[in-house]
C-alpha positions in Angstrom: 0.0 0.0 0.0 1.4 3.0 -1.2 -0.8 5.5 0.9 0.1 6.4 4.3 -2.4 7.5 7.8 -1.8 11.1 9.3 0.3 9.5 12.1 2.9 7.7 9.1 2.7 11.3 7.7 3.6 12.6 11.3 6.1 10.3 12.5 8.3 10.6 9.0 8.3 14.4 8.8 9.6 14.5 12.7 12.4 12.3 11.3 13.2 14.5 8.2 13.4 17.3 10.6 15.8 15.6 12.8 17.7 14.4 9.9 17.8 18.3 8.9 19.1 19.5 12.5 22.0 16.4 12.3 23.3 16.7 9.3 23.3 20.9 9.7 25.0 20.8 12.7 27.6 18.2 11.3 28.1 20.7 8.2 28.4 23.9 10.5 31.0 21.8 12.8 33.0 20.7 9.9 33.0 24.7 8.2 34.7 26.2 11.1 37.2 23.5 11.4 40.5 23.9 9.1 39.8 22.4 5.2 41.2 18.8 4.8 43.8 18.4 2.3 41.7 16.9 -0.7 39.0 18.2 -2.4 37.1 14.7 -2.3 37.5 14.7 1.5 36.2 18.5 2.1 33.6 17.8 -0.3 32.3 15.2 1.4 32.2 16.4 5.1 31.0 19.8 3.9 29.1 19.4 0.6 27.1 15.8 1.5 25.0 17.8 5.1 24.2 20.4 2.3 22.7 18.1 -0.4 20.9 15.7 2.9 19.6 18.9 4.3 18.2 19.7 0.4 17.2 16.4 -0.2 15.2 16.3 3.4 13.9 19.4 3.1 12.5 18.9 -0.3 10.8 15.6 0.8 9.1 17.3 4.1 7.4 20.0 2.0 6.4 17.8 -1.0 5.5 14.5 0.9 2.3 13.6 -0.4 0.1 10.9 1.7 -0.9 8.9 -1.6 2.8 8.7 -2.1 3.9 7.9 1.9 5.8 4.5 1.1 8.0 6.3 -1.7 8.6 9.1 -0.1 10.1 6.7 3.4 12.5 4.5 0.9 13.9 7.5 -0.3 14.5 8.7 3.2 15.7 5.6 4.6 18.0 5.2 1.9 19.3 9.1 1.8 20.1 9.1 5.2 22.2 6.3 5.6 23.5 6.6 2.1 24.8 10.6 3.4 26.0 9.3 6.5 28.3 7.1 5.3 29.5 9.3 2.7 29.8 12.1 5.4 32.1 9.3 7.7 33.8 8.3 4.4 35.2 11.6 4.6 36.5 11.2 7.6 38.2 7.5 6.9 39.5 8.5 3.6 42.5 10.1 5.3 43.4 7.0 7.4 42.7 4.7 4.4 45.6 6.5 1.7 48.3 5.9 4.9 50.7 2.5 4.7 49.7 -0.3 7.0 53.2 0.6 9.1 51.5 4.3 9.5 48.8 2.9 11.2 48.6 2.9 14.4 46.0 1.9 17.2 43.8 -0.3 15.2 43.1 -2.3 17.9 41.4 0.4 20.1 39.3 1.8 17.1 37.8 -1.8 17.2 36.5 -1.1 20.5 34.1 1.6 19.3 32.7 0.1 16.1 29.5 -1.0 17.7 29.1 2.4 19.6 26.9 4.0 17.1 24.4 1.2 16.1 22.0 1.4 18.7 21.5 4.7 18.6 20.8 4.7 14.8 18.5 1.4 14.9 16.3 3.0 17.3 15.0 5.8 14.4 13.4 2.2 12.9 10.7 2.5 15.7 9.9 5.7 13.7 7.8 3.2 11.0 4.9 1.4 11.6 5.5 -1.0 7.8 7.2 -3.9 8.6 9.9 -4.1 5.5 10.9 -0.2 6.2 11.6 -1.5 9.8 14.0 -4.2 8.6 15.4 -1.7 5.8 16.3 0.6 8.2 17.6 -1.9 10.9 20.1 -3.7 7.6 21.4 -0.7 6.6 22.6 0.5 10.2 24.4 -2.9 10.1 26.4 -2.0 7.4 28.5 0.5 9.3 29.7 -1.8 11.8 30.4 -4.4 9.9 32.2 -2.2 7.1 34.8 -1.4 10.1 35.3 -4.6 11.4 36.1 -5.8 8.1 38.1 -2.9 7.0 39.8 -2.8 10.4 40.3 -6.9 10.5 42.7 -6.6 7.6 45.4 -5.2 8.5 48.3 -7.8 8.5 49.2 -6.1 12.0 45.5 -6.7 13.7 45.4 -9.7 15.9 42.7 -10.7 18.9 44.3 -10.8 21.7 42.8 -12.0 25.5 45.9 -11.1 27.3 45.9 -7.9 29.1 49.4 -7.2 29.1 49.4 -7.6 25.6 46.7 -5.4 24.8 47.4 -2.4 26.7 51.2 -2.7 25.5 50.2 -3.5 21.4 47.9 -0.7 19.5 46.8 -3.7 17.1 45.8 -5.8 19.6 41.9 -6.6 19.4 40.3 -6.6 22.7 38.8 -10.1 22.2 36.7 -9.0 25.1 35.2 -5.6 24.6 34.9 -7.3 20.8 32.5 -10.1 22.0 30.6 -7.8 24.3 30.1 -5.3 21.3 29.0 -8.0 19.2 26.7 -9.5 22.0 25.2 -6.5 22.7 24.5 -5.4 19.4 22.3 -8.9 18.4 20.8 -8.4 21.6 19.7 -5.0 21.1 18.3 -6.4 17.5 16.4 -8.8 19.1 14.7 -5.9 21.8 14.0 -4.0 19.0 12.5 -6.5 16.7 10.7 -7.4 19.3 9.2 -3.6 19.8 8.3 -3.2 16.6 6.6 -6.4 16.1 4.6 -5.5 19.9 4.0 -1.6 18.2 2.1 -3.5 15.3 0.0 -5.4 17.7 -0.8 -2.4 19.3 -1.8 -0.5 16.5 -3.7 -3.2 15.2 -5.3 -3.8 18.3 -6.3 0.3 18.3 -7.3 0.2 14.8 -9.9 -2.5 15.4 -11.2 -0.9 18.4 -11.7 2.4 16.8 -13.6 0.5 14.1 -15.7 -1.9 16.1 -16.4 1.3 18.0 -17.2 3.5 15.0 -19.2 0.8 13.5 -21.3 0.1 17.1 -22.0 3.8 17.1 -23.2 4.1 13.7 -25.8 1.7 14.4 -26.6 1.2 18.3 -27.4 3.3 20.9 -24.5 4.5 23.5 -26.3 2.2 26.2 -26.6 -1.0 23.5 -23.2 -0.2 22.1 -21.8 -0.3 26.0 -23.5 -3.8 26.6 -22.1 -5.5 23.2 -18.9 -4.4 24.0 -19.0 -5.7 27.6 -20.4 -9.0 26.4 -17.4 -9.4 24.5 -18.9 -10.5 21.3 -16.2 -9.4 18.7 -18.8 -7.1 16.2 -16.1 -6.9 13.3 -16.1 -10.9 12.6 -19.2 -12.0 9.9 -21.6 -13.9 11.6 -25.5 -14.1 11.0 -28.6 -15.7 12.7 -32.4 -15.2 12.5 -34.4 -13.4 14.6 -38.0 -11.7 14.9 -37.5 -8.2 14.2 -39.8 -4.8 14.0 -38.7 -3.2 11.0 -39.6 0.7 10.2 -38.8 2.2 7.3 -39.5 6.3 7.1 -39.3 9.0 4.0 -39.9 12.3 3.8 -43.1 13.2 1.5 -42.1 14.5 -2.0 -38.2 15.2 -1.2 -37.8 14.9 -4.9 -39.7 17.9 -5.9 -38.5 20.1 -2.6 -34.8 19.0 -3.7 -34.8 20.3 -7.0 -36.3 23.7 -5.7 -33.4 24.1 -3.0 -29.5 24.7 -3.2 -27.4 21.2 -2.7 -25.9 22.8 0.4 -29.5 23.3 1.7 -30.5 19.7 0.9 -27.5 17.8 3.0 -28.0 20.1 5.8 -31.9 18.8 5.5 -31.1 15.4 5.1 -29.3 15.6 8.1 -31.1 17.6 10.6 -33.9 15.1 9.8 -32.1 12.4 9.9 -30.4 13.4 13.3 -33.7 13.5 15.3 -34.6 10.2 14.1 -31.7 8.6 14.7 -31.9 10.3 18.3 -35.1 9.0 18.9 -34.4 5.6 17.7 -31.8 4.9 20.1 -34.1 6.4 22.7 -36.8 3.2 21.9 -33.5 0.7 21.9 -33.9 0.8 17.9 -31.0 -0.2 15.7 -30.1 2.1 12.4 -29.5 -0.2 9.9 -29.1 2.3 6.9 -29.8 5.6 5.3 -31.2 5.1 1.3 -31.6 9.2 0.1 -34.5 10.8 2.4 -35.0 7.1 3.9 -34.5 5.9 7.4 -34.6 2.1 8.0 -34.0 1.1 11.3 -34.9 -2.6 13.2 -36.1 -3.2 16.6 -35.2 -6.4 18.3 -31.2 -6.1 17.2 -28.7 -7.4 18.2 -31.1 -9.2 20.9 -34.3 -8.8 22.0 -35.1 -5.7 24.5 -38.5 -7.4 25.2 -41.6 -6.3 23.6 -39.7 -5.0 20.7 -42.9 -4.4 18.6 -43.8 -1.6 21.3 -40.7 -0.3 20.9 -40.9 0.5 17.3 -44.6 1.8 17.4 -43.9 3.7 20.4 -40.8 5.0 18.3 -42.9 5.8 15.5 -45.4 7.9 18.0 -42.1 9.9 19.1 -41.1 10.5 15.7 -43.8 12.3 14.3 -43.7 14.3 18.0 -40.1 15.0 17.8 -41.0 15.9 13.7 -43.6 18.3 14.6 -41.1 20.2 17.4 -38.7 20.5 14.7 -41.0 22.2 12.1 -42.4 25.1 14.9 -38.4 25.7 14.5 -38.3 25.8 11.2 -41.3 28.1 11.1 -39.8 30.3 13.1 -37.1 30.3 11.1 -38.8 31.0 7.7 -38.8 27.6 6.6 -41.0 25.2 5.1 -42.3 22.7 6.8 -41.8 18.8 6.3 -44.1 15.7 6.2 -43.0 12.5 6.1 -44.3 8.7 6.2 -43.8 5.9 8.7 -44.0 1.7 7.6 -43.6 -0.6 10.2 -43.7 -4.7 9.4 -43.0 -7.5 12.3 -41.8 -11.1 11.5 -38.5 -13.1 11.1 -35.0 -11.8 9.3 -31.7 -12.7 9.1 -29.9 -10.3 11.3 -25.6 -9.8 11.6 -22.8 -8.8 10.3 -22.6 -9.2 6.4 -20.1 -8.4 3.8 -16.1 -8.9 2.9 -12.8 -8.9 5.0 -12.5 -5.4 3.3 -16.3 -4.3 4.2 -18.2 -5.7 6.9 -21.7 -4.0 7.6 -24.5 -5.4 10.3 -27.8 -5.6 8.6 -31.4 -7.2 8.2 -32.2 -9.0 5.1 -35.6 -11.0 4.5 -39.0 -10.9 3.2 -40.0 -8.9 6.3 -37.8 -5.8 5.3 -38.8 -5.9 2.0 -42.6 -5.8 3.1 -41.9 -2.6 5.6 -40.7 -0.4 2.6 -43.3 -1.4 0.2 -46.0 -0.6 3.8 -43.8 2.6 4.1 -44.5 3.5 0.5 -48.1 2.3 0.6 -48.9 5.2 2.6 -49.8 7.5 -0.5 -52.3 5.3 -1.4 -53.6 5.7 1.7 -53.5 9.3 2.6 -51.6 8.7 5.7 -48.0 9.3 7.1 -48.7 6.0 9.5 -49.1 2.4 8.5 -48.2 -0.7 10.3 -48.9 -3.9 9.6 -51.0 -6.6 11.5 -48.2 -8.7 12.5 -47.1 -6.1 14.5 -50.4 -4.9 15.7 -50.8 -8.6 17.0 -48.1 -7.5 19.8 -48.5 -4.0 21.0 -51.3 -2.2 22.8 -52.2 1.4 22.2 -54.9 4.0 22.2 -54.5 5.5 19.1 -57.7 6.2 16.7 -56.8 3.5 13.7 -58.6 1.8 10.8 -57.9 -1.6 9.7 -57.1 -2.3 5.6 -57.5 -5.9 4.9 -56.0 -8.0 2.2 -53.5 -5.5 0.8 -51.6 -6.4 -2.0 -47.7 -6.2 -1.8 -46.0 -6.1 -5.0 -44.2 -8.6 -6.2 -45.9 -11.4 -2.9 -48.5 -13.4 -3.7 -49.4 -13.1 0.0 -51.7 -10.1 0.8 -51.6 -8.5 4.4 -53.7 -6.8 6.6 -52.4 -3.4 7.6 -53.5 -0.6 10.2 -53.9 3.2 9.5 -52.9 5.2 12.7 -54.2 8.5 12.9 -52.0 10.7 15.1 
């Protein structure tokens, strides 16, 4: 994936500024010092910072989060790449002596290790897996480049005897060698272990912000709180069947107002409408399950039962057009137009759960029961009402509500009629 998150963005712009402030203050150190003798050697301890702190500097003002993995293999590679160049600099010098010129090659072995750890630990600055790696090879190099370099002089021998090695400048310290070498797998192994824990953190918080985000898009704070207590893991696919109150609700002719009013005007509709009835749909222990245009369908009875859950959706239904009414005196008031819309409610069995790929996974209600609450929502206009529900769900509520009963109505597309009830509210 060649995208990268805000905090991938973050993490490798922090790094490009700190790769800016070391290799400027390497330059400035090495410009008031006296000029080496070659060219090649002042170029490279004075011109290399320059052309890092241009290169770095370019890619933190052009990275581009559609580009975020090109943009960190050029900057794990530039920075190692000018930081051996800028030590190259340095070693040049030592390399054009004789081997009899050479003297305390044996101590400089001590320190070959020094700088590793701190360089491997800029790996923990990467949350993909192969720029971790990358970054933890090419801080090997250094190390090993000197020990190998170092190792061949004819002079340079190990040595475990003290005597020896305090008296002899090519004497290895087979001791401090072992220890640097020791420390320096072990320190590998810490921070591949890190990084591989940081993953499984972040993949841990990633799939609790979605399980969260995807709870609250459908449930209810208190019915989001209890499915996460259960423990029931809500990203996984899983489906079963279940009795379920299904509503459906529109607002009357949104086509024609829409075409009258300004597309800004329109989402800000959509969703102030849509707001207050998802508001009072959590308040009856209802269950969004989607929004098609204008239309709200929502479910009662999801994920479990909350009792009479056909009296929950009629009593939501009740609250609606209440809570619809409230918000038209404001509008009113405001110098607005004032909105109608139509309620369908069906009760019977669905197949309710999460649905959908490892790339997608949505919780819905599928079934011949859903499909009947739209076609009762939309039955309405035939009607003249803004209530219908049908006698399933009648069957299992109570209320005092003036209604009139339509018998054998026929759905499209079911052989099947019904028998629905017009509320009058």
């Amino acid at each position: 994936m060649l995208s990268g998150n805000r905090l991938e963005i973050r993490f490798l712009k922090v790094l490009g500024l700190l790769a800016i402030f070391s290799f400027g203050t390497l330059g400035f150190l090495e410009w008031i010092e006296q000029p080496k003798q070659f060219f090649i050697d002042n170029f490279l301890v004075r011109g290399v910072p320059a052309v890092a702190i241009l290169i770095f500097l370019i890619i933190f003002l052009t990275l581009k989060p559609q580009k975020y993995a090109v943009y960190l293999f050029v900057s794990i590679i530039s920075f190692h790449l000018f930081f051996n160049l800028f030590m190259l600099g340095h070693e040049l010098e030592g390399y054009r002596l004789q081997s009899v010129e050479i003297v305390g090659t044996g101590r400089m072995m001590d320190y070959i290790f020094m700088s590793f750890p701190l360089t491997a630990l800029f790996c923990l600055f990467f949350s993909r897996l192969w720029a971790n790696y990358l970054w933890l090879a090419l801080s090997c190099f250094r190390p090993l480049k000197e020990f190998v370099t170092l190792s061949s002089y004819e002079k340079v021998f190990i040595a475990d005897d003290w005597d020896i090695i305090i008296s002899n400048g090519y004497a290895v310290n087979k001791w401090a060698l072992t220890d640097g070498f020791m420390t320096s797998i072990f320190f590998l192994f810490v921070i591949s272990t890190l990084i591989h824990f940081n993953r499984w953190v972040m993949h841990s918080t990633i799939s609790a912000e979605t399980e969260n985000r995807n709870l609250s898009r459908y449930f209810s704070p208190d019915i989001k709180e209890e499915i996460r207590n259960s423990g029931d893991n809500f990203n996984t696919s899983s489906t079963k069947e279940m009795d379920v109150a299904v509503m459906f609700t529109d607002i009357v002719n949104f086509t024609q107002l829409s075409e009258k009013m300004d597309p800004k005007d329109t989402l800000v509709l959509l969703s102030e409408y849509q707001s207050i009835m998802v508001d009072t749909i959590f308040k009856h222990s209802g269950t969004v399950d989607k929004f098609i245009g204008d239309a709200v369908m929502a479910n009662f009875g999801t994920p479990k039962s909350y009792g009479n859950d056909s009296q929950n959706a009629f009593d939501c239904a009740v609250a609606m057009n209440e809570a619809l009414e409230k918000w038209n005196q404001e509008r009113t008031k405001n110098g607005k137009f004032e909105i109608e819309h139509r309620i369908g409610i069906h009760f019977g069995r669905c197949v309710v759960g999460n649905m959908g790929s490892k790339h997608r996974i949505e919780f819905a209600v599928l079934g011949d029961t859903v499909n009947v609450a739209s076609r009762i929502c939309s039955a309405c206009k035939e009607f003249d009402t803004n209530f219908l529900i049908s006698s399933e769900l009648r069957e299992n509520i109570n209320f005092t509500l003036r209604s009139e009963y339509i018998s054998n109505y026929k759905i499209r597309g079911r052989e099947e009629t019904i028998g629905l009830y017009k509320i009058w509210l």
